[in-house]
PyMOL CGO cylinders between C-alpha atoms (Angstrom):
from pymol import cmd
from pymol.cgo import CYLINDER

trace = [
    CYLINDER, 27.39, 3.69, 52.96, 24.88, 0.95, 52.09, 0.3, 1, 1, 1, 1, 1, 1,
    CYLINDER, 24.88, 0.95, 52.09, 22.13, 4.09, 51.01, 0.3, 1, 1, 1, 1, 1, 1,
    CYLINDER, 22.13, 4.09, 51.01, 25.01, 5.66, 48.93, 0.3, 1, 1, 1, 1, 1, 1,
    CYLINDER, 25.01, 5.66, 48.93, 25.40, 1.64, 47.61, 0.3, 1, 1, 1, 1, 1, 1,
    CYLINDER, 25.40, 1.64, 47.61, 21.43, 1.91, 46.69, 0.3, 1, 1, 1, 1, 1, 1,
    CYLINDER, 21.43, 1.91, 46.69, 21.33, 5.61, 45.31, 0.3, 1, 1, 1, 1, 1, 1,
    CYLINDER, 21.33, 5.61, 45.31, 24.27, 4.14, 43.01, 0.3, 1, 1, 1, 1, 1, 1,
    CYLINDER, 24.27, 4.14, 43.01, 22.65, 0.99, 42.10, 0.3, 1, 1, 1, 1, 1, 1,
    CYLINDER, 22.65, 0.99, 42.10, 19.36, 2.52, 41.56, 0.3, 1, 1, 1, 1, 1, 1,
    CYLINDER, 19.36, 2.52, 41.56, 20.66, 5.35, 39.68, 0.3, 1, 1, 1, 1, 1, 1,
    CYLINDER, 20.66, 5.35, 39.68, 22.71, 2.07, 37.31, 0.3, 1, 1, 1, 1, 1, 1,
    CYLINDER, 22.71, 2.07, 37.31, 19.51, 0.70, 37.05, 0.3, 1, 1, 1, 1, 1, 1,
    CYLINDER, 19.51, 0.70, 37.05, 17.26, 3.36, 35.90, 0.3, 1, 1, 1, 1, 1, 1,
    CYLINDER, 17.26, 3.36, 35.90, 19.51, 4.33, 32.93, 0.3, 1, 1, 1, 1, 1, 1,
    CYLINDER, 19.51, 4.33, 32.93, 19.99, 0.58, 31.96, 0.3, 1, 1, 1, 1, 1, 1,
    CYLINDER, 19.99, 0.58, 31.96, 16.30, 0.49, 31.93, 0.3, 1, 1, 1, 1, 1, 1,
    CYLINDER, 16.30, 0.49, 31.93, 16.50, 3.86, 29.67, 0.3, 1, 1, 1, 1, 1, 1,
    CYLINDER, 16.50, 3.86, 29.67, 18.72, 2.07, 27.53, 0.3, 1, 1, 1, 1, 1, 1,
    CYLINDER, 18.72, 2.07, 27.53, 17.02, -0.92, 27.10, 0.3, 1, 1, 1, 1, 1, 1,
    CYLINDER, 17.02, -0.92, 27.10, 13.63, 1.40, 26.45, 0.3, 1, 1, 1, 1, 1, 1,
    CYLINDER, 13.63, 1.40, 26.45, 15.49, 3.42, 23.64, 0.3, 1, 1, 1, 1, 1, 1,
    CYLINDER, 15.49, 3.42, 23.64, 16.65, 0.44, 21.54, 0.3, 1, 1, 1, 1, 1, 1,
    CYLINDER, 16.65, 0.44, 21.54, 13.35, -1.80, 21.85, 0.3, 1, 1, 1, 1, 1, 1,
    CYLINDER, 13.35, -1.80, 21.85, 11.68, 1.83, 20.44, 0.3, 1, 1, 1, 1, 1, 1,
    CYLINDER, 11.68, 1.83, 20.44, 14.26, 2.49, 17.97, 0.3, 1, 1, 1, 1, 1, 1,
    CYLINDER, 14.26, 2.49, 17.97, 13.65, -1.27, 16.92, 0.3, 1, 1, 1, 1, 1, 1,
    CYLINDER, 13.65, -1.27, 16.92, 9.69, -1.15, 16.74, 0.3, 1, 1, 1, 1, 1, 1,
    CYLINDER, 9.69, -1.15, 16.74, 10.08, 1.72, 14.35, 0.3, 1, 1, 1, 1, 1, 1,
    CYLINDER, 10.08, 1.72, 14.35, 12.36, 0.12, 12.20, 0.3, 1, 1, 1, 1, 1, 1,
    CYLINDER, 12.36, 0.12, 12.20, 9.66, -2.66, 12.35, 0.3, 1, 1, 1, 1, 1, 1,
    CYLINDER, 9.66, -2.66, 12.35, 7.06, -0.20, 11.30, 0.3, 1, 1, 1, 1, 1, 1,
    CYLINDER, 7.06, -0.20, 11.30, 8.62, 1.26, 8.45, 0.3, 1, 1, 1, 1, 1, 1,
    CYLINDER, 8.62, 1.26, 8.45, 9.86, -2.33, 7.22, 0.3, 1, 1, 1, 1, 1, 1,
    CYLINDER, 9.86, -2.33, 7.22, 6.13, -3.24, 7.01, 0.3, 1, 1, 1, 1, 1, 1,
    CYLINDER, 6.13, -3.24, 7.01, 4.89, 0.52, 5.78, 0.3, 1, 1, 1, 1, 1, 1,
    CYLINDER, 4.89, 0.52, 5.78, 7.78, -0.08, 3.00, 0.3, 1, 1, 1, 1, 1, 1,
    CYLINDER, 7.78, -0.08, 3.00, 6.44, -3.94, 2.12, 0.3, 1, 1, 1, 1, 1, 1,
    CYLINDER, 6.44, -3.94, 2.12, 2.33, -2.41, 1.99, 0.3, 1, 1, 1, 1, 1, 1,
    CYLINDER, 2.33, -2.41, 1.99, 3.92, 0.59, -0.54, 0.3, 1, 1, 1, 1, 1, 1,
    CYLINDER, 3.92, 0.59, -0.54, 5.43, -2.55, -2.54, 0.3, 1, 1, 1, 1, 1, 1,
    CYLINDER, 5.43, -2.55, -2.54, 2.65, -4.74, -2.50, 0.3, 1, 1, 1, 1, 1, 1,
    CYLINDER, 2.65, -4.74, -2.50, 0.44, -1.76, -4.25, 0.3, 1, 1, 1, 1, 1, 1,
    CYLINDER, 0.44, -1.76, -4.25, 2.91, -0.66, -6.61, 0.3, 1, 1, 1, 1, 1, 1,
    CYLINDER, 2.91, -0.66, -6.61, 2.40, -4.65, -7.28, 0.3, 1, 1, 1, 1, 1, 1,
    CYLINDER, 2.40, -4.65, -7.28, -1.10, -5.03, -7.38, 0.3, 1, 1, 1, 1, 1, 1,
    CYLINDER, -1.10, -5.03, -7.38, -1.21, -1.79, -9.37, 0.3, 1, 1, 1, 1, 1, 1,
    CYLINDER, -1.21, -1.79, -9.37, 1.01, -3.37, -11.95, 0.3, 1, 1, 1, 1, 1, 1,
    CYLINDER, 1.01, -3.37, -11.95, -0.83, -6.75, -12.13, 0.3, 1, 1, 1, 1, 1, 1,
    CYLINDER, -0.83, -6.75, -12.13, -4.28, -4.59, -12.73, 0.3, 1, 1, 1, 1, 1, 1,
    CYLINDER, -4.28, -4.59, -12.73, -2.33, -2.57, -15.35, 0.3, 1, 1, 1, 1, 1, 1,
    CYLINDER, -2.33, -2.57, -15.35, -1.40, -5.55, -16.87, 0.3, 1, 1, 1, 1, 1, 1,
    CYLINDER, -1.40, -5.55, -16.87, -4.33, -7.46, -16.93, 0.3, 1, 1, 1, 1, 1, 1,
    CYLINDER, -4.33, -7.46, -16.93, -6.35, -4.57, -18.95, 0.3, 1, 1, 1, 1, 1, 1,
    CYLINDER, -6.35, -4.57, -18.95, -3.85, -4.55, -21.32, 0.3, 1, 1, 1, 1, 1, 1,
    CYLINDER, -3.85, -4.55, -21.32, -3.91, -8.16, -21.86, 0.3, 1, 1, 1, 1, 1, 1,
    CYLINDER, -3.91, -8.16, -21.86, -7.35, -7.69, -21.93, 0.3, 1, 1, 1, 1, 1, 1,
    CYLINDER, -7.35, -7.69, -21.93, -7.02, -4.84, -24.51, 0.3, 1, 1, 1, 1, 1, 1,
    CYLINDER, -7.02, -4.84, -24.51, -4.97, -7.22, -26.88, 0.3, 1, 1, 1, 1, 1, 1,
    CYLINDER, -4.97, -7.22, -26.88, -7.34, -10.44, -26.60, 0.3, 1, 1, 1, 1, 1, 1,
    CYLINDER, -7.34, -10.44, -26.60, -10.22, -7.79, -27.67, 0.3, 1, 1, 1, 1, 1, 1,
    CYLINDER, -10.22, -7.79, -27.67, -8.02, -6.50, -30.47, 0.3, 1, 1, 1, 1, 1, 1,
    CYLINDER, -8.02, -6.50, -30.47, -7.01, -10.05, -31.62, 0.3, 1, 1, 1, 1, 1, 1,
    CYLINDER, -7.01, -10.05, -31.62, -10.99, -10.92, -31.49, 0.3, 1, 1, 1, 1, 1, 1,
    CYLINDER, -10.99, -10.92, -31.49, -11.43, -8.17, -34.08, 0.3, 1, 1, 1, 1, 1, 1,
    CYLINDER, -11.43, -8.17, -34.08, -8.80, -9.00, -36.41, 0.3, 1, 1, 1, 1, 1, 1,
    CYLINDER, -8.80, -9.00, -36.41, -10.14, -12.31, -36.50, 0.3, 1, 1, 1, 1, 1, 1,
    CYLINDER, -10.14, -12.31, -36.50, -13.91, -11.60, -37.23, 0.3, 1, 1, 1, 1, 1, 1,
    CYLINDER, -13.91, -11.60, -37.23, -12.69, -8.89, -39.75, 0.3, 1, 1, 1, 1, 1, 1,
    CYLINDER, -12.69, -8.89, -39.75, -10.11, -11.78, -41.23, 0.3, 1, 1, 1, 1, 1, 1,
    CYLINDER, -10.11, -11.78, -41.23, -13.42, -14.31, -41.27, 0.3, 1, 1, 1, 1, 1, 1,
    CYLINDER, -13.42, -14.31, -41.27, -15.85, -11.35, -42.59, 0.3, 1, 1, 1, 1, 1, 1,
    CYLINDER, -15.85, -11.35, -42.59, -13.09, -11.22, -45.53, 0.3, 1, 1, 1, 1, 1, 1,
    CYLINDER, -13.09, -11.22, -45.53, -13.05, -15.05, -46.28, 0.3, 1, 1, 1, 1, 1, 1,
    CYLINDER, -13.05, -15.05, -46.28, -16.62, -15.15, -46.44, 0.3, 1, 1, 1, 1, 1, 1,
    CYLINDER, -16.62, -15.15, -46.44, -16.93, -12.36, -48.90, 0.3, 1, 1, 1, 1, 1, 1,
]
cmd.load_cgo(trace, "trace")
């Protein structure tokens, strides 16, 4: 009886362990695509700061040259 106890017991144990496996998996790759989704965000983000940034640049070069043709006008 106390090998049928064991068989049992280690038979209980082997699928909690299977169990416990499973979720700690299943809750690394949630983990993983939590952190693929944040790196996908952060570029979308750094792409829209660059984007930004050359079109602030863009506008600064386009106010420069209103202003020299506004001061090449005065002088005339």
């Amino acid at each position: 009886m106390s090998i049928a106890m064991v068989a049992i017991l280690g038979g209980v144990l082997i699928a909690l362990a299977g169990i416990f496996t499973d979720a700690r998996t299943k809750g690394q790759k949630i983990k993983l695509k939590t952190i693929e989704k944040e790196v996908e965000l952060e570029k979308l983000r750094l792409e829209s700061y660059t984007q930004e940034t050359e079109k602030m640049k863009l506008e600064l070069e386009h106010s420069k040259v209103l202003l020299l043709e506004a001061k090449q006008n005065l002088t005339k």
